[in-house]
Each structure stands twice: as C-alpha cells, then as structure tokens.
C-alpha positions in Angstrom: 90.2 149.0 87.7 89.4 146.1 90.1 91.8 143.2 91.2 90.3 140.7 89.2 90.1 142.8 85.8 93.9 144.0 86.4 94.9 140.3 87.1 92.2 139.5 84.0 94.4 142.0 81.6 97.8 140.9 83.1 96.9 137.2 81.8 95.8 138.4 78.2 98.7 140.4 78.1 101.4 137.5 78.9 99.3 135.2 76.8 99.3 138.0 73.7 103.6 138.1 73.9 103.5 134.1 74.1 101.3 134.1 71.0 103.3 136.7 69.5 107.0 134.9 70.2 105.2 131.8 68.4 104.5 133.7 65.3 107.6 135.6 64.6 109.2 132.1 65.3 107.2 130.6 63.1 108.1 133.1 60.5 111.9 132.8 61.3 112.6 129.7 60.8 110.0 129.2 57.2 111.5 133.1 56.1 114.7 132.0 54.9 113.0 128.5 53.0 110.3 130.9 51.3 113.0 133.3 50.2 114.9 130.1 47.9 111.4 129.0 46.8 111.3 132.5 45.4 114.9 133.1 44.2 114.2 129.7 42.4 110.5 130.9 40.7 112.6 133.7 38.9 116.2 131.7 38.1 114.0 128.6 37.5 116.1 128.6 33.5 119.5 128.3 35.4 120.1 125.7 37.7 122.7 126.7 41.0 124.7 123.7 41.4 127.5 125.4 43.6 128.7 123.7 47.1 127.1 127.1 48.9 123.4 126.8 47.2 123.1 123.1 48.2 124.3 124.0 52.1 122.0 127.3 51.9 118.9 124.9 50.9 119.8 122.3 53.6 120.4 124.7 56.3 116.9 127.0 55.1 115.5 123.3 54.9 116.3 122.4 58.6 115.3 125.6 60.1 111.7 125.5 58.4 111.5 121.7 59.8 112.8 122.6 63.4 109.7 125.5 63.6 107.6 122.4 64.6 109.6 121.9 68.0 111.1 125.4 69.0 107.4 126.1 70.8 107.8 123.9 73.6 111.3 125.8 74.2 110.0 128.9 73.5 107.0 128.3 76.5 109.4 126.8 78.8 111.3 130.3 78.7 108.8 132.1 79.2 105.5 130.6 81.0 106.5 130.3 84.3 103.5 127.9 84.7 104.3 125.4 82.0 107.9 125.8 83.7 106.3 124.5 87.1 104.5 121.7 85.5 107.1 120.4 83.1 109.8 120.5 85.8 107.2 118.5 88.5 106.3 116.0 85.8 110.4 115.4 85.2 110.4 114.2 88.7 107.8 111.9 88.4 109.4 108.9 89.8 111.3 111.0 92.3 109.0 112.9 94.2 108.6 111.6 97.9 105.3 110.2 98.4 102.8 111.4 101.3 102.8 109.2 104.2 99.8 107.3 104.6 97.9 107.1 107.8 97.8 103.8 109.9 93.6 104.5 110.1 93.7 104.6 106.2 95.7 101.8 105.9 93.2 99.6 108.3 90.1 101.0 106.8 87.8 98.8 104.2 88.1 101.3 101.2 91.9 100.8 101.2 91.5 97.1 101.5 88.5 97.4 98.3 91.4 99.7 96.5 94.1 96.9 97.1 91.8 94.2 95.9 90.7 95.4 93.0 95.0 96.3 91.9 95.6 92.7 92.6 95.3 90.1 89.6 96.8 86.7 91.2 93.2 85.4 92.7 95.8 83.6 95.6 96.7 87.2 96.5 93.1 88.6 96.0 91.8 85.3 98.7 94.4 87.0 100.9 92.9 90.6 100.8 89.5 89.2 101.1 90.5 87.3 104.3 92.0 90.0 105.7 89.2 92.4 104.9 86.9 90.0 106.7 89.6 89.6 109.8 89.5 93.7 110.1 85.5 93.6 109.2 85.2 91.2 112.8 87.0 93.5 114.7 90.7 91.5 114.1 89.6 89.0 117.0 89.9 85.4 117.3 86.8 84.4 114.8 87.9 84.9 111.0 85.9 83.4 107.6 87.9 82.2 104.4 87.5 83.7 101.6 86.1 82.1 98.3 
C-alpha cells in the first residue's frame, strides 16, 4: 500500500471508532429510558408509585436527555484535532498577536483597512488626511480631507 492510501485508511479507521463511540453512547444513555417504556407497556394495569420507580424514571429520564451533549465530550477525548482547535479557540482573547511591520503600517491598504473600521466621520477626516500626507511622500505640502 502507498503513503497516501495507508494515511487514507488510517483516517477512515479513527473516523469509524468516533462514529462507533457515538452510537453505543447514544444507545447508553436512551437503553435504560426504553427499558421503563417497556416494563410500563406490560404493567400498564398497575401503577408503581414506590420512592425507587419515581428516582429510576428521573435518573433513566436525565441520562436519555444528557445523550444530546456527551458528543462534544466524547470528540474532545478522542480527536486530537477537534482537541487542537477547541483548546486554540479557548484562548481566543489570549493569544499574542503577530507584530506588524512598520512598512505595513505606513502603506495605503492599511490606512483603506483603518478607514473603512472607523464610524466617527471626525476620525475617518483624520485617516483621510493622513492617507493623503503619506500619499505626498509625508513632506511639507498636505490636502484636507472632505
């Protein structure tokens, strides 16, 4: 087999266990609610009013409700790429930002790109002045803006 087809049948084999861990998930947590819905189809003539039935139902109850959640959980453990992404997207706000260079920062498309964030039109006349101070070469001659 070549590199590409083993890597090829490594990937549908991870992705087969991920979809198999979802399924017997999924049929962990509905099992135990299907099994009451059935006890209760044949004892429907006699109603269980005992302390232990009532906790049983709740507890079957939340499990079959938590099935909708356990699959993000479930990927986390065990894509190591979802793990990567989640993890970089918890440190959105903390993530050191690249450096930007003094020629980018001087440049026209960075001044258009500031222009166009800005709403206040004082602070857009601003941009616009400076773009046309940078545009002239920064020298002594400068237009106003509009």
């Amino acid at each position: 087999m070549s590199m590409p087809q083993a890597t090829s049948m490594e990937t549908r084999k991870r992705l087969a266990k991920i979809v198999l861990v979802f399924v017997g998930l999924f049929a962990l947590c509905w099992f135990p609610n299907h099994v009451l819905y059935m006890y209760r189809s044949f004892h429907y003539q006699q109603m269980d009013l005992s302390l232990t039935h009532l906790v049983i139902s709740l507890l079957a109850r939340v499990l079959s409700f938590s099935s909708s959640c356990v699959n993000p959980f479930a990927l986390y453990l065990l894509s190591d790429s979802f793990r990567r992404h989640f993890n970089s997207q918890l440190q959105c706000g903390r993530a050191p930002r690249p450096r930007r260079q003094a020629s980018y920062l001087q440049s026209t498309s960075h001044i258009r790109l500031t222009s166009i964030k800005k709403t206040a039109p004082a602070a857009a006349a601003a941009v616009v002045t400076a773009a046309v101070h940078v545009t002239n070469g920064g020298g002594q001659r400068s237009e106003e803006a509009l």
